[in-house]
C-alpha positions, 0 to 999 in steps of 0.5 A, a space after each residue: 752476265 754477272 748472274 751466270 758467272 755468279 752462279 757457275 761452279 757455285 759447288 765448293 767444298 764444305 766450311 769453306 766461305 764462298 763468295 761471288 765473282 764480282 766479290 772476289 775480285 774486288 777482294 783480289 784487287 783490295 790486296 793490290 792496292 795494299 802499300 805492303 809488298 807481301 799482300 800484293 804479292 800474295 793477291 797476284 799468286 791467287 789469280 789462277 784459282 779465281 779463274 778455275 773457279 770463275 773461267 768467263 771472259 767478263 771477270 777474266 777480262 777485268 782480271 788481267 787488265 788489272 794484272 796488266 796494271 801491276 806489271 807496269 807499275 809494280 817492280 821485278 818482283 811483282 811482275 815475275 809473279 805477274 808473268 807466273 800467273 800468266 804461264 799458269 793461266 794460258 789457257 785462259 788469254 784469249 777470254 781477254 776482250 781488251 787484248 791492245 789495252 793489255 798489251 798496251 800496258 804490259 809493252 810500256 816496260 820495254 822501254 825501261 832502262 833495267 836489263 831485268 825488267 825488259 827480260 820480264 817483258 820480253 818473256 810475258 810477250 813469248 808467254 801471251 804469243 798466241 793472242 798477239 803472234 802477228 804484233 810488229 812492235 813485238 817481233 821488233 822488240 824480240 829482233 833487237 833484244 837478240 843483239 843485247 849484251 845483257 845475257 839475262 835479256 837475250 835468254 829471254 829473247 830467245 824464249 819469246 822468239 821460240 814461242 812466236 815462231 811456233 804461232 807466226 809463220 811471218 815471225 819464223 820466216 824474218 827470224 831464220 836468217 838472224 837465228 842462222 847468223 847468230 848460230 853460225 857466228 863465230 862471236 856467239 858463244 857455244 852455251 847461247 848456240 845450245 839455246 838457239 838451236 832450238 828454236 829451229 824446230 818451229 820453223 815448219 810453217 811451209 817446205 821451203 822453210 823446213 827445207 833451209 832449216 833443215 839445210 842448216 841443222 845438217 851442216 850444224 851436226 857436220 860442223 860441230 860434232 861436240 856431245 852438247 851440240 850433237 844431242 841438241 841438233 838432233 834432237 832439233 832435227 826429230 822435232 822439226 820432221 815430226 811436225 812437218 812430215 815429210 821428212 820422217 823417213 830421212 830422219 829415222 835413216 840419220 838417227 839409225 846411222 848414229 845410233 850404229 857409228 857414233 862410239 858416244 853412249 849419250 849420243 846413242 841414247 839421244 838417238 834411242 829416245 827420238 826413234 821411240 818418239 817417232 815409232 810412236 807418232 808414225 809407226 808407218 813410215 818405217 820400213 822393213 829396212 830401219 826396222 832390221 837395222 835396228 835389230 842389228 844394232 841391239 843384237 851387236 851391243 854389249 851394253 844392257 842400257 842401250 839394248 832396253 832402250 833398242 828393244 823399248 823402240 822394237 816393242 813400240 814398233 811391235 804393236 803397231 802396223 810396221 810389224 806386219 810390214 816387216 814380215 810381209 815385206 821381207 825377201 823370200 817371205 815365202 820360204 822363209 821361216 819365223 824363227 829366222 828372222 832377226 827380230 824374232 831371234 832377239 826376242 828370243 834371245 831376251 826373253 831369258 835375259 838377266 835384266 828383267 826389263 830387257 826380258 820384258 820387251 822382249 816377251 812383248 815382242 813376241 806377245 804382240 807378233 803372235 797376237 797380229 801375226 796369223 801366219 802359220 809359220 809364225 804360230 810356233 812363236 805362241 809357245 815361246 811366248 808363253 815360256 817367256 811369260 811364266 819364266 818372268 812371272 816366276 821371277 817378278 811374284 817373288 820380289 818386292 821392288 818398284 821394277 820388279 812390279 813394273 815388269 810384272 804389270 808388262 808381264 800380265 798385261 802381255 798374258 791377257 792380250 795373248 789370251 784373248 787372241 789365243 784363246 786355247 793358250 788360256 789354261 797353261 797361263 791360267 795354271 802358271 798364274 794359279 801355281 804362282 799365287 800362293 808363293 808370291 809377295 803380296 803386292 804381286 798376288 794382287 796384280 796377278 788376281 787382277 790379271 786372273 779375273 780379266 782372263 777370266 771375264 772374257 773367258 770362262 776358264 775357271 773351273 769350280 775345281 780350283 775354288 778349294 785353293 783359291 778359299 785356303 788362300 783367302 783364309 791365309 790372307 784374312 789373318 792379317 789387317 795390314 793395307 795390302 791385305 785388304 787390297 789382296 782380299 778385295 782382288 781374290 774375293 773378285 776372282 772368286 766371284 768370277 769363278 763361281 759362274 753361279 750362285 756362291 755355296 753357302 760355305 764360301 759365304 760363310 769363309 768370306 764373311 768370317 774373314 771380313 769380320 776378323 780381319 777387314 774394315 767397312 771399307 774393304 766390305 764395301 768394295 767386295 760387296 760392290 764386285 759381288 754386285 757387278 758379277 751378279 752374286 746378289 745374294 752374297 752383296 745383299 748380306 754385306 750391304 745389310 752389315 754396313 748399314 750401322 756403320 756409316 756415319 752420314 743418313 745419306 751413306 746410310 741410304 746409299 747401302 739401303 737402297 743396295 742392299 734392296 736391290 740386291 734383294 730384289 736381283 736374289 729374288 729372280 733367281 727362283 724363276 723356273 721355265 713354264 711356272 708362271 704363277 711363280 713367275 709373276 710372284 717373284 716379279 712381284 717381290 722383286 719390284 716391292 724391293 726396287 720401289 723401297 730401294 728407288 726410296 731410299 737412293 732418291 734420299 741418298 742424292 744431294 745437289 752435288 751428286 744428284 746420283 742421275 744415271 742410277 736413279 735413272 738406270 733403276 727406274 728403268 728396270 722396275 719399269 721393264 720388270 712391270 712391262 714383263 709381268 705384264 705380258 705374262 698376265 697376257 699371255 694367261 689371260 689368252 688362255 682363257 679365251 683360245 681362238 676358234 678355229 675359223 678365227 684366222 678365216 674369218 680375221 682375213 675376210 674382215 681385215 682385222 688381224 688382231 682378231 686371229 688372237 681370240 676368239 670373236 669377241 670384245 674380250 679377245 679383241 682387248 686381249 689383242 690390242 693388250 699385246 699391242 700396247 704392251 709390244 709399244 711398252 717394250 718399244 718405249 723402253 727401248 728409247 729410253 734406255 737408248 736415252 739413258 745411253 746417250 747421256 752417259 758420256 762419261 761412262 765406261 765401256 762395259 756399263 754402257 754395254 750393259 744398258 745397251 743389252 737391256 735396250 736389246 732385250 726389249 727390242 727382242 721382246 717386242 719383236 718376238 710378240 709382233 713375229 708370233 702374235 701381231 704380223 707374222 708375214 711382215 716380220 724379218 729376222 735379219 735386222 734382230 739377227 746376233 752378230 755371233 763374231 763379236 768379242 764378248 767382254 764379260 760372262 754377263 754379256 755373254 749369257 744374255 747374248 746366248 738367251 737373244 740367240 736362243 729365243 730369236 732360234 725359237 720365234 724363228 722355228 715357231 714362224 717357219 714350222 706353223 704358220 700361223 701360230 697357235 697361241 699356246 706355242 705363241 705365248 709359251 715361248 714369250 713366257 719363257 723368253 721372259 723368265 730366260 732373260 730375267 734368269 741370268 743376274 743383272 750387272 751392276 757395272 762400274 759406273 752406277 758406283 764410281 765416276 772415273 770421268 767427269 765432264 760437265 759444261 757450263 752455259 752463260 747467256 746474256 744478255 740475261 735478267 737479274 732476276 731469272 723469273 724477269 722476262 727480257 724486253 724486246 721490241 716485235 721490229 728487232 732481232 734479239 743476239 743471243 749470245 751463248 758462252 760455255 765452259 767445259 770442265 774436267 774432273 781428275 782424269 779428262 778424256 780417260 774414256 771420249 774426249 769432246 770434239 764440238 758441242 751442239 747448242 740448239 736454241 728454241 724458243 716458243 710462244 707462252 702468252 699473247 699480249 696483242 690482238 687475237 688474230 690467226 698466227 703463222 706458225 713459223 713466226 710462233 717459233 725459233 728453231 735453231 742449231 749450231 756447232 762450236 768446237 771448244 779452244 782450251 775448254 772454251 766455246 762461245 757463238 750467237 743466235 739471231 731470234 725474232 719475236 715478231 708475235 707480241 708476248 712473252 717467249 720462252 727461250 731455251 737453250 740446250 748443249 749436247 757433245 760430239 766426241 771424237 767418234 762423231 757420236 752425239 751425247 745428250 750432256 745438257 745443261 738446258 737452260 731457260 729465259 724469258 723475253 716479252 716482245 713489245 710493240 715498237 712505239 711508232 706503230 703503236 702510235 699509229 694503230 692508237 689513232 687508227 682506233 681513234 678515228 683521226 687521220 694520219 698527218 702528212 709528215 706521219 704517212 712520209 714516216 718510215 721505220 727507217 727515218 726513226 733511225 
């Protein structure tokens, strides 16, 4: 265990010592043992960062014992720096094994005579409360600490019983009763009733305790209606319905109401601020009703703070399934018109209105209403919207303010989600956003280009005409060097790119270039030259790489471009293809992949241990094995021309059995050309499993690169199907399962071209199929040929994630038991079972769960066979292998279960372990790790004996037979 916990996150950053765990505690505990009080402090406060770094339960285990130890002895200190580490590293309390030792430690304090020291404790308890939420010694001491005359212990009191009430539904149901004395009690004061309030919204465990508390909530907002206790008490009272459920609509019905009667603004901005909590927890449960009481109420207002706050609840609400509720719902839906409603006419009337953050719920208002709204009647509300949009785009480009940019983001974000499901609304926005670029400050010009180039991915909007305005902008632009230049430079260059649907002009490379050489560093030509990548302007991305190549400072940077800038290379040199040319066909494949073998060179120079760069290299080599595939068939495909099948081939291949000789003529070397088109149909298949592989593996990737890789297992599953449709079995072949699915949502120009090439040669195979039958081999190998150059036509991709990882997740495994040495097998006798027990941690990068989040890891456990040591005999197979699977879900990045093996066979077994994930989809990711140990099955000494002196001839003596495998126990 101290090998696995050793080796785990052993990558730390560069010139800084590393030592092992066992290492670093021991250089931890040293500092606690110091005489000085600011060492042992200073060791304590560096306990969170040694369990980041080493987060298994055999280090964090001897850590907080030794925690444990310096809060019973040390002073206040000490243990408030104790109780700090604790709240930091929460997550981390159920590795703890000896969880009585440790409390037994830490509880020895309560009985200490310093007010202080037992406020401490009682806090270290509430903050270790979901380890030890049924512990009586514990709701005692909280029980009694309640009745202290000490304030700083009862405050602490209170902590711990709210945290304990939130884990133990025993410990809430006995503390209700003393919280409602205590509360209602006329002898406590009003500051420490403010502070048990609180503690009432844990009391959800079942409906009967929500129901009393509830009760008493009630009565408190009746029997002291000061601002303070108001505010607290409601907002008790929304936190106590949103966790027990039943009671959401009565709660939204007495915040409207106090929102509409109470005269006190901070009560009504309480109230504003638990209606947007539950407008997002339970968009459902409100009703027509709440909804129009809530427009009433911003409508009747003439206060600006509070009618952004009504409108935010609105907007929240807007997009969700309560607006069409609201709509459908409605008396006389029939005959009444949209522009009557009264959350229709608020959005109108704010969408011109002076504050900027009113106008912008309110275009989100109408935005979202148009967008999930299909109904005719509401259709004239599109150019509202729209109006709305370009008024606040007018307003928010010229101004440089935090907020104004705020507004423009909602604004923008409200353009393109309008767009998108409004498609002929594109140009009047796309005008609006172009006529506005020029005149607007800089940080607006790069959000509106963001804006720009996310319209114009879904949509091919853009016309080659506006690339003249977009080219004087970008000179303007580049004769500055400041950030927000090269930021705008990147954002326009994307637009750009977007724009020119084909190849760029050598005039815009030239503007480009020149401007990047005035007024940018490498940095910004890199980010440029990456975007060229991901639109497909290969040619434009090769030159930047090439200029970049000097101007790194580290070999494996240097071969990072390299590789790039021959992929590039690579990409430009499948422009040139041109249908049924295929010897210029073959030697464009040809170039394009000399280029990929040097670039797949280069990137594997540019992998370290730390970034081992897996998803590109493996995404690279699948394309220089897909390009081979294709030049392959095109070989075949010319080969068949130079031996066409006779005219009786098809007679005469049904009356001797063999389909394939329809393909040439009847000899050897048609045959070979026919099982050529097979193996290569297979080729393709194969390729399709492993960019299926690649897929599975890619679980931090995002949507659009996993796209991607989903349209190249597309394309060879097209591939392999057109040659079994046309050439292999004609009759069996079906068309529905290959059919597109021409409804979906296309995200991007590329996905869109290849989508339109699928559907165009599955047109083609199927009139081929239908028109002859069977079918000649030219029109069979034309249309695979120009199937192949059609796909190979439109620019590859290169998305986000083959440059930046936005998530990172990883998982850690820790066998054990396991060897000190990895390459020593672990000793197990034939008549036991071994318990494997498998530990795991789960780790994030900056931004967890950005894209999928893990539900459960899969651990299958195999082990087999390597080398016998007994007699050869014949072995069941079933007692050669393990084979088992199980799932555990992770509890605050942590999972831990065991297997049972048997190694009945003596020998040495090779056992190995591999994790995969399950995300909240239920779609399983191929993550790994996959990890490796030995173990050599003995023979148990007893039957050693015996079989020693069977060999040997001797009888066995009585007492011997008696023996049993049992008795030796």
């Amino acid at each position: 265990m101290a090998a696995s916990a050793k080796s785990f996150l052993a990558d730390a950053g560069y010139g800084e010592q590393e030592l092992d765990a066992n290492s670093a505690l021991m250089e931890l505990d040293k500092g606690l043992r110091s005489g000085k009080l600011g060492e042992q402090c200073e060791a304590v406060v560096r306990f969170p960062r040694l369990f980041q770094k080493y987060p298994f339960p055999i280090l964090i285990n001897s850590a907080f014992l030794k925690l444990a130890d310096v809060f019973r002895v040390g002073n206040n200190f000490l243990r408030l720096c104790v109780l700090k580490v604790t709240q930091q590293s929460e997550k981390h309390l159920e590795k703890i094994l000896n969880v009585d030792e440790f409390v037994k430690r830490v509880f020895s304090v309560i009985h200490s005579n310093d007010p202080v020291a037992r406020a401490i404790t009682l806090r270290m308890l509430g903050s270790m409360a979901s380890i030890i939420p049924e512990r009586k010694n514990a709701h005692h001491s909280i029980r009694q600490s309640l009745d202290s005359h000490d304030n700083v212990e009862v405050e602490a009191a209170i902590f711990a019983a709210a945290n304990f009430s939130a884990q133990s539904k025993d410990f809430a149901v006995g503390i209700c009763n003393k919280i409602s004395e205590m509360i209602q009690g006329l002898a406590t004061p009003v500051d420490l009733k403010l502070k048990l309030i609180p503690i009432l919204q844990h009391m959800h465990h079942d409906a009967s305790l929500a129901s009393s508390s509830r009760q008493l909530l009630q009565q408190l907002v009746t029997s002291y209606p000061s601002t303070k206790m108001v505010i607290v008490t409601l907002h008790t009272f929304t936190l106590l319905a949103a966790s027990s459920l039943v009671d959401i609509p009565k709660q939204i019905q007495l915040l409207l109401q106090y929102l509409k009667n109470d005269p006190r603004k901070a009560v009504k901005r309480l109230a504003i601020q638990d209606l947007k909590l539950l407008a997002n927890k339970t968009p459902h449960t409100w009703s027509r009703e709440n909804i129009q009481a809530l427009c009433e109420s911003a409508l009747n207002t003439p206060y600006d703070s509070l009618k952004m706050g009504m409108l935010s609840v609105l907007s929240t609400l807007s997009g969700t399934i309560a607006i069409k509720q609201y709509f459908s719902s409605a008396p006389g839906a029939a005959t009444t018109t949209a522009r009557s409603f009264d959350l229709v006419k608020l959005a109108q009337e704010c969408c011109y209105h002076n504050n900027r953050g009113i106008a912008a719920h309110g275009v989100r208002i109408l935005t979202n209403i148009s967008a999930s709204c299909q109904e005719k009647d509401l259709l004239p509300l599109e150019q509202d919207a729209v109006f709305g949009l370009e008024a606040l785009l007018v307003l928010c480009s010229q101004d440089d303010s935090p907020g104004a940019q705020a507004t423009l983001k909602i604004t923008l974000t409200c353009m393109v989600k309008l767009v998108k499901c409004r498609p002929h609304l594109s140009q009047s926005v796309v005008e609006s956003l172009l006529t506005q670029l020029h005149s607007a400050q800089d940080n607006a010009r790069i959000l509106m280009c963001h804006c720009l180039a996310a319209i114009a991915m879904q949509l091919p909007v853009l016309a080659d005409g506006i690339l003249g305005d977009l080219m004087d902008l970008y000179k303007l632009i580049g004769q500055s060097a400041t950030d927000k230049k090269q930021e705008l430079l990147v954002s326009l260059a994307t637009v750009i790119f977007v724009s020119s649907q084909k190849a760029l002009s050598t005039e815009i490379k030239t503007v480009i270039k020149q401007q990047l050489e005035n007024a940018s560093n490498g940095w910004t030509a890199y980010r440029i030259a990456r975007q060229a990548s991901r639109m497909g302007n290969h040619d434009m991305a090769r030159e930047l790489y090439q200029s970049l190549l000097t101007q790194v400072a580290s070999e494996h940077f240097y071969f990072w471009l390299n590789s790039l800038k021959e992929f590039s290379h690579a990409e430009q040199c499948l422009t040139g293809l041109q249908e049924d040319n295929y010897s210029s066909a073959l030697s464009c494949i040809a170039e394009a992949l000399k280029s990929y073998h040097k670039g797949i060179a280069s990137l594997t120079a540019a992998s370290t241990p730390l970034n081992p760069l897996s998803f590109q290299c493996g995404f690279v080599k699948l394309r220089i094995d897909l390009l081979q595939a294709f030049s392959q068939l095109i070989c075949t495909c010319n080969s068949l021309k130079t031996s066409p099948p006779p005219a009786i081939a098809t007679t005469i291949a049904m009356t001797s059995g063999n389909d394939l000789q329809r393909c040439g003529r009847i000899s050897n070397q048609a045959l070979t050309l026919s099982l050529q088109m097979k193996h290569s149909m297979e080729e393709f298949r194969s390729l399709a499993t492993r960019y299926g592989d690649l897929y599975q593996s890619s679980f931090d990737a995002d949507s659009a690169t996993l796209r991607n890789v989903e349209l190249q297992q597309q394309s060879c599953l097209l591939i392999s199907h057109a040659i079994e449709a046309l050439i292999l079995d004609p009759e069996s072949a079906s068309f529905q399962e290959y059919s597109s699915n021409g409804t979906a949502h296309v995200e991007s120009e590329y996905e869109r071209r290849m989508m339109s090439v699928f559907n165009h040669v599955l047109e083609e195979v199927e009139s081929l199929n239908r028109k002859y039958a069977p079918v000649s081999y030219l029109a069979s190998n034309s249309c695979l040929c120009n199937a192949v150059i059609a796909l190979l036509k439109v620019p590859l991709s290169f998305q986000r994630y083959f440059f930046q990882k936005l998530q990172s997740t990883s998982i850690k495994l820790a066998l054990s038991p396991s060897p000190r040495n990895p390459a020593e097998p672990i000793a197990v006798q034939n008549n036991q079972q071994l318990a494997l027990k498998v530990e795991g941690v789960v780790q994030h990068g900056s931004k967890p769960g950005l894209f999928r989040k893990i539900q459960s890891v899969c651990l299958n456990v195999s082990s087999v066979l390597q080398s016998k040591s007994g007699q050869d005999y014949k072995i069941p197979i079933d007692s050669m292998t393990n084979e088992m699977e199980q799932r555990v879900e992770p509890h605050n990045d942590y999972f831990s279960t065991q297997f049972l093996l048997n190694f009945v066979i003596l020998g040495t077994h090779n056992i190995t372990v591999e994790s995969s994930v399950i995300d909240s989809n239920g779609i399983v990711w191929k993550t790994g790790p996959k990890t490796t140990i030995f173990v050599k099955s003995l023979e148990d000494p007893y039957s050693q004996q015996v079989r020693l002196q069977q060999q040997q001839g001797q009888p066995l003596s009585q007492q011997q037979q008696q023996r049993t495998a049992y008795s030796r126990f």
